[in-house]
C-alpha positions in Angstrom: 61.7 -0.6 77.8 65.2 -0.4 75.8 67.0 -3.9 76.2 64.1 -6.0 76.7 63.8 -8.9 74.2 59.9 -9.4 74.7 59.3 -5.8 74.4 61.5 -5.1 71.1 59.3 -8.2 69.7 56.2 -6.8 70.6 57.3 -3.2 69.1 58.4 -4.8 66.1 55.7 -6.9 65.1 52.7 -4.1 66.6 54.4 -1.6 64.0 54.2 -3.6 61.2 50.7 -5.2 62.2 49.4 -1.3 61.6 51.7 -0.1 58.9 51.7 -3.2 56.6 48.4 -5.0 57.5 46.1 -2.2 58.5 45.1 -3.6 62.0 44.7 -1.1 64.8 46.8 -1.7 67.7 47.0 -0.6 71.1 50.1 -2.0 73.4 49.2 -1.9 76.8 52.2 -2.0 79.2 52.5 -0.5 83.4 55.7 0.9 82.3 57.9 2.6 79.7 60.6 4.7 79.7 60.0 6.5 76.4 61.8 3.9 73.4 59.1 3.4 71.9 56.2 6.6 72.3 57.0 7.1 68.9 55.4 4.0 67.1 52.7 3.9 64.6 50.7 1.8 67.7 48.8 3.8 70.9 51.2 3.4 73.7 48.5 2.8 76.9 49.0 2.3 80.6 47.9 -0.3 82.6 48.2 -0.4 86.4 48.3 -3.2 89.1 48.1 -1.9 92.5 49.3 -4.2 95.2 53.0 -3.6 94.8 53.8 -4.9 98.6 52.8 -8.6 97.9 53.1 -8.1 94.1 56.3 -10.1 94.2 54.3 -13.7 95.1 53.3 -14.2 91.3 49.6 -15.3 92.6 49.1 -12.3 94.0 50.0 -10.2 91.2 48.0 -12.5 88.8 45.0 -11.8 90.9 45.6 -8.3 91.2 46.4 -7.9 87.5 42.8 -9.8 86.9 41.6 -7.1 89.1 43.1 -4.8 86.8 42.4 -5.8 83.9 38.3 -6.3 85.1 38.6 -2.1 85.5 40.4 -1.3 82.2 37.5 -3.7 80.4 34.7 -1.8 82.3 36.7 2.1 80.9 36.7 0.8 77.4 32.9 -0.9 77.6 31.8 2.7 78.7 34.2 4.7 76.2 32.5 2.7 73.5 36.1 0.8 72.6 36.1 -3.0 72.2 38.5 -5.8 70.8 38.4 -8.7 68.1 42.0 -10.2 69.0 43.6 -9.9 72.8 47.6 -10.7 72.9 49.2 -11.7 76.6 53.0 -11.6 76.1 53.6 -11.8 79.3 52.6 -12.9 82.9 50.3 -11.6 84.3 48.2 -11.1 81.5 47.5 -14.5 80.3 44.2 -14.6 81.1 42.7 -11.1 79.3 41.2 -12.8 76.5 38.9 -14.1 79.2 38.1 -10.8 81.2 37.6 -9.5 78.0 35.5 -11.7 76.6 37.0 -12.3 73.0 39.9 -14.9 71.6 43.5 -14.6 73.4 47.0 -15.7 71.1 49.7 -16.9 74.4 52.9 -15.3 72.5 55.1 -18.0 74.3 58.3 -16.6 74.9 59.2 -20.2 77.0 60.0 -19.9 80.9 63.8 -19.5 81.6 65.8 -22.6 83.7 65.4 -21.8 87.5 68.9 -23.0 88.8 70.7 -20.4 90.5 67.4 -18.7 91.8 66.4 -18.7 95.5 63.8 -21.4 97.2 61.8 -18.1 96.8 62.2 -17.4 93.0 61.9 -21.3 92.5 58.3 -21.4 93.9 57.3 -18.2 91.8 58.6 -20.2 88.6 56.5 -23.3 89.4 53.5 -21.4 89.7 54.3 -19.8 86.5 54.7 -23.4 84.4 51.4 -24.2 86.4 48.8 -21.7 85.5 50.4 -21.4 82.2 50.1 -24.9 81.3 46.6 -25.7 82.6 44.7 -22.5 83.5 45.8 -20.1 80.5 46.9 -21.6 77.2 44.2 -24.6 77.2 41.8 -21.3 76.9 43.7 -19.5 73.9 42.6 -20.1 70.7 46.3 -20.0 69.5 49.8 -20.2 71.4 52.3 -18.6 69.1 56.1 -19.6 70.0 58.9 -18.1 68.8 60.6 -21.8 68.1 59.7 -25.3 67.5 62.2 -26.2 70.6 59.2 -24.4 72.5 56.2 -25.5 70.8 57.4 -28.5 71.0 57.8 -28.7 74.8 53.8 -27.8 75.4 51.2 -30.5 76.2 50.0 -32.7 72.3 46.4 -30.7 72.7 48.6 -27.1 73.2 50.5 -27.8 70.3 47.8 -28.9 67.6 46.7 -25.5 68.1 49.9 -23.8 68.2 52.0 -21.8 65.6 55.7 -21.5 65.2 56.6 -17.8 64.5 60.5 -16.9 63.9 61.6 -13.6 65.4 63.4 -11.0 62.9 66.6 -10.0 63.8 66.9 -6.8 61.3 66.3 -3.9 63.3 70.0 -3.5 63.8 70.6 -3.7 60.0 72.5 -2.6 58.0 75.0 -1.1 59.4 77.3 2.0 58.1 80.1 1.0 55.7 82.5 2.6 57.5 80.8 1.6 61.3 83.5 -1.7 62.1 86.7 1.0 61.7 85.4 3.7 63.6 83.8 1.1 66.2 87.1 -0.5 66.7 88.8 3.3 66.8 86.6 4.5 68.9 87.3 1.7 71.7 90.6 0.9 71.5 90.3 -2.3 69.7 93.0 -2.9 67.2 92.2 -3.1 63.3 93.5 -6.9 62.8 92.6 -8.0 65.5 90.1 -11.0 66.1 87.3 -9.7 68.3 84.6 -12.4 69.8 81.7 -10.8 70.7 78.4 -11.6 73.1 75.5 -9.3 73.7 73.4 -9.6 76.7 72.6 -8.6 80.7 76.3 -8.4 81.8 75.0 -8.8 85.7 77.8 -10.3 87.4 75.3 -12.5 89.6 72.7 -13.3 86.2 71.6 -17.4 86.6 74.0 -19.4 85.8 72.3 -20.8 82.5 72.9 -17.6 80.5 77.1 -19.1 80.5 78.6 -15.3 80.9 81.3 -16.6 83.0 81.8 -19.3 80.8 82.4 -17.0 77.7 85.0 -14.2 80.0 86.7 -17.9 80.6 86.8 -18.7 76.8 87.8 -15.4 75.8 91.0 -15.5 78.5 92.3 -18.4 77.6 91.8 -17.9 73.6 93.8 -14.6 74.4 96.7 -16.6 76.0 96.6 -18.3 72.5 96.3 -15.7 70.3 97.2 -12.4 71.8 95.4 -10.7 68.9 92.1 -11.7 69.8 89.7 -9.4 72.1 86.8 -10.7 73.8 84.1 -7.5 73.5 81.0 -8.0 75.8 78.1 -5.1 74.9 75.0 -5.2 77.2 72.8 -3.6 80.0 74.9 -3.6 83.3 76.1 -1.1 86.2 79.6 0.3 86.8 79.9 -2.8 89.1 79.0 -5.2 86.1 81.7 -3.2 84.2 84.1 -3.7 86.2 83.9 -7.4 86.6 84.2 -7.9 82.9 87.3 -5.7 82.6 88.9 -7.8 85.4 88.4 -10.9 83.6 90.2 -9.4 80.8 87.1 -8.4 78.1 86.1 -5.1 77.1 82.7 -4.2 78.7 80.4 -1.7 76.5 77.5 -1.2 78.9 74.3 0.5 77.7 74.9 1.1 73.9 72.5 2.9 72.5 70.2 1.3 69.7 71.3 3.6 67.0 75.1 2.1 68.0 74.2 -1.7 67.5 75.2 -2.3 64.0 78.0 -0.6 64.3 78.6 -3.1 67.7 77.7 -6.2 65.5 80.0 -4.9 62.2 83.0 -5.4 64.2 82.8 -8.3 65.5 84.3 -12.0 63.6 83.0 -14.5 65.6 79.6 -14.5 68.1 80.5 -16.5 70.9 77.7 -17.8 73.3 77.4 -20.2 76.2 74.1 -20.1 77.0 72.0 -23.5 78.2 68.9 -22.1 77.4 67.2 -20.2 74.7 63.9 -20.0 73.4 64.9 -18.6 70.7 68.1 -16.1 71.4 68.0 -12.7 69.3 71.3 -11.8 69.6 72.9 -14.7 67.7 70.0 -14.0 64.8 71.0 -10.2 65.1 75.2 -11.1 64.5 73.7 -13.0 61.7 72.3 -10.1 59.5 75.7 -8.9 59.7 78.0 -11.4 58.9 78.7 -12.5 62.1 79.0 -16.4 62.3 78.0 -17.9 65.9 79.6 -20.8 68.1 76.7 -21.8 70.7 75.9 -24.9 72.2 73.2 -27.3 70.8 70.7 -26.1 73.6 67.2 -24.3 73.4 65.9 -23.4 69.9 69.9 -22.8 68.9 69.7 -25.8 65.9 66.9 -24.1 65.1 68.9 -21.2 63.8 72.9 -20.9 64.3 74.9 -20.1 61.5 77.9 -21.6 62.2 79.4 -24.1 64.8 77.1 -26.0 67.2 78.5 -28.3 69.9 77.3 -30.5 72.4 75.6 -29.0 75.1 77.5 -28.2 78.3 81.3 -29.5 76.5 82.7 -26.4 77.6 86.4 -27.7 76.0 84.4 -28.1 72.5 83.2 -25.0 72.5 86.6 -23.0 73.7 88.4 -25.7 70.8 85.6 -25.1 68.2 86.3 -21.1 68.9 90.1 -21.2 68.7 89.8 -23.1 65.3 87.7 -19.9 64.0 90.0 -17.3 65.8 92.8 -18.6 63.6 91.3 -19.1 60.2 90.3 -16.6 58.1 89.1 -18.5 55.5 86.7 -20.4 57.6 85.4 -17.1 59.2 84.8 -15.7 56.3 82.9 -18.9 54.4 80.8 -19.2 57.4 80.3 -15.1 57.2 78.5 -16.2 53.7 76.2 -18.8 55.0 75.6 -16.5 58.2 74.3 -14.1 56.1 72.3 -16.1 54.1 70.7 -18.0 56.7 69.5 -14.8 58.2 67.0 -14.0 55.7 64.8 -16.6 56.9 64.9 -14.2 60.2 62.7 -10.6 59.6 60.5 -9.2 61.5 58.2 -8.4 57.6 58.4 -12.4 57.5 57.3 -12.5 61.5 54.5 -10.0 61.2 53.1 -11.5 58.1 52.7 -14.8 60.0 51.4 -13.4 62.9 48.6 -11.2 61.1 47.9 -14.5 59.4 47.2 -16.0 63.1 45.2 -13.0 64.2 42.8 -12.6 61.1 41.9 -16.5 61.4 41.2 -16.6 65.0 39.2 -13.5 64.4 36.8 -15.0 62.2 
């Protein structure tokens, strides 16, 4: 689906695995709303009944076993089979099993649970559990998309683990006229200073994603600077939009993918607050075009920002180190340099080359 970060990886990495490396790939999913049924891949259904008590994440793992158990037995009697199974995401991890051949656990990390209910708090625990000790001590690889992930998993998980870097050029490049008309096209004045973040603009998202903390920012570098604008693009309702024009930013809810670069052209300065990232595509994605980032030194961020990094959680360093960019040119555009620089380590050619390398040796 559009605005998913797991789902643009496995798109992005599945196209090349068949375009560039000759594998044949089929991505099975129980949704889609149409993004992606043109890829070189076979787009396939998969479907867990169950839906009433699908929401306690045992019961949907057993039921997607179930699942899973009947989609082996249609492609056993349509004469189909597999070398290489890939779970993404729960509650897949244990295919490679029901199928019978070698998984790769593509560990996309398991998000902070403060701000969730008792109720989403259990579901989480039971998540680190099975993943930990029923699921990726039975892969023959876990792939991360960081060290700061890899790294968190058991000595025995890691040994036989791989680091793979997400790309972050799917948005790139962008138009050479796309940061004028952008700014035109919204209002936004041509000098001025605009800070952008891109994510899920819910007004009630867990707290460790720091989106009030970045509407706060953005106000108060405005009282500052009057020419600065704080521009927040992500997937949200009218509701979402509202609450992000009240705290004085510009909401662009649901930009279409095609619009992206043009999004990331007109930005100066990424601005992000988050706590937790496993690896955090849109600060990789700002990159490609320019864009230097202030983040705190959290998740897999050292692992990857281009610009400014300061201790996690000093909400005054981050707000001071932000200001300091807001009013030098200079700086911006020195760190604009090493931003995009930096981001060639980031492509998804560089990511699927790694990851075909992963799946031809545990196919052996």
């Amino acid at each position: 689906m559009l605005g998913y970060g797991v789902d643009l990886t496995v798109h992005e990495i599945a196209q090349r695995l068949v375009e560039r490396h000759g594998m044949t790939v089929d991505v099975w999913t129980p949704t889609s709303d149409g993004t992606y049924d043109d890829a070189p891949y076979d787009l396939r259904e998969i479907i867990v009944y169950g839906a009433p008590v699908n929401r306690v994440l045992p019961l949907l793992e057993f039921n997607a076993w179930r699942a899973l158990r009947g989609l082996k037995q249609r492609l056993v009697d349509s004469g189909e089979d597999y070398d290489v199974i890939v779970p993404c995401t729960h509650p897949y991890y244990g295919a490679g099993r029901v199928f019978g051949v070698p998984s790769v656990f593509f560990n996309f990390g398991n998000v902070p649970t403060s701000g969730f209910t008792w109720k989403g708090k259990l579901n989480w625990a039971w998540l680190d559990f099975a993943e930990r000790w029923l699921h990726k001590p039975h892969s023959a690889c876990v792939v991360s998309i960081s060290r700061f992930l890899n790294e968190q998993q058991s000595y025995d998980v890691q040994r036989h683990g791989r680091v793979v870097y997400l790309g972050g050029d799917h948005y790139y490049p962008a138009p050479s006229q796309a940061r004028v008309e952008f700014r035109r096209r919204h209002g936004i004045a041509e000098d001025a200073v605009v800070l952008g973040y891109c994510g899920r603009l819910h007004r009630d998202h867990p707290p460790y994603k720091g989106t009030r903390e970045v509407l706060q920012i953005g106000r108060r570098i405005h009282e500052q600077l009057p020419n600065t604008q704080l521009v927040l693009c992500g997937i949200g309702s009218p509701a979402d939009e509202a609450w992000v024009r009240d705290e004085g930013a510009l909401p662009i809810v649901n930009l279409p993918p095609a619009e992206m670069p043009a999004f990331y052209s007109a930005l100066d300065v990424y601005l992000c607050a988050s706590r937790w990232e496993g690896f955090n595509l849109p600060i990789v994605e700002a990159a490609w075009h320019g864009v230097p980032a202030v983040a705190y030194d959290a998740g897999a961020h050292a692992e990857h920002v281009t610009a400014v990094l300061v201790p996690d959680g000093d909400a005054e360093q981050l707000y001071q180190r932000t200001l300091e960019l807001a009013r030098d040119s200079r700086l911006r555009g020195e760190l604009a340099d090493q931003a995009r620089q930096r981001a060639q380590l980031f492509s998804w050619d560089r990511a699927a080359e790694q990851f075909a390398a992963v799946l031809n040796e545990v196919a052996r």
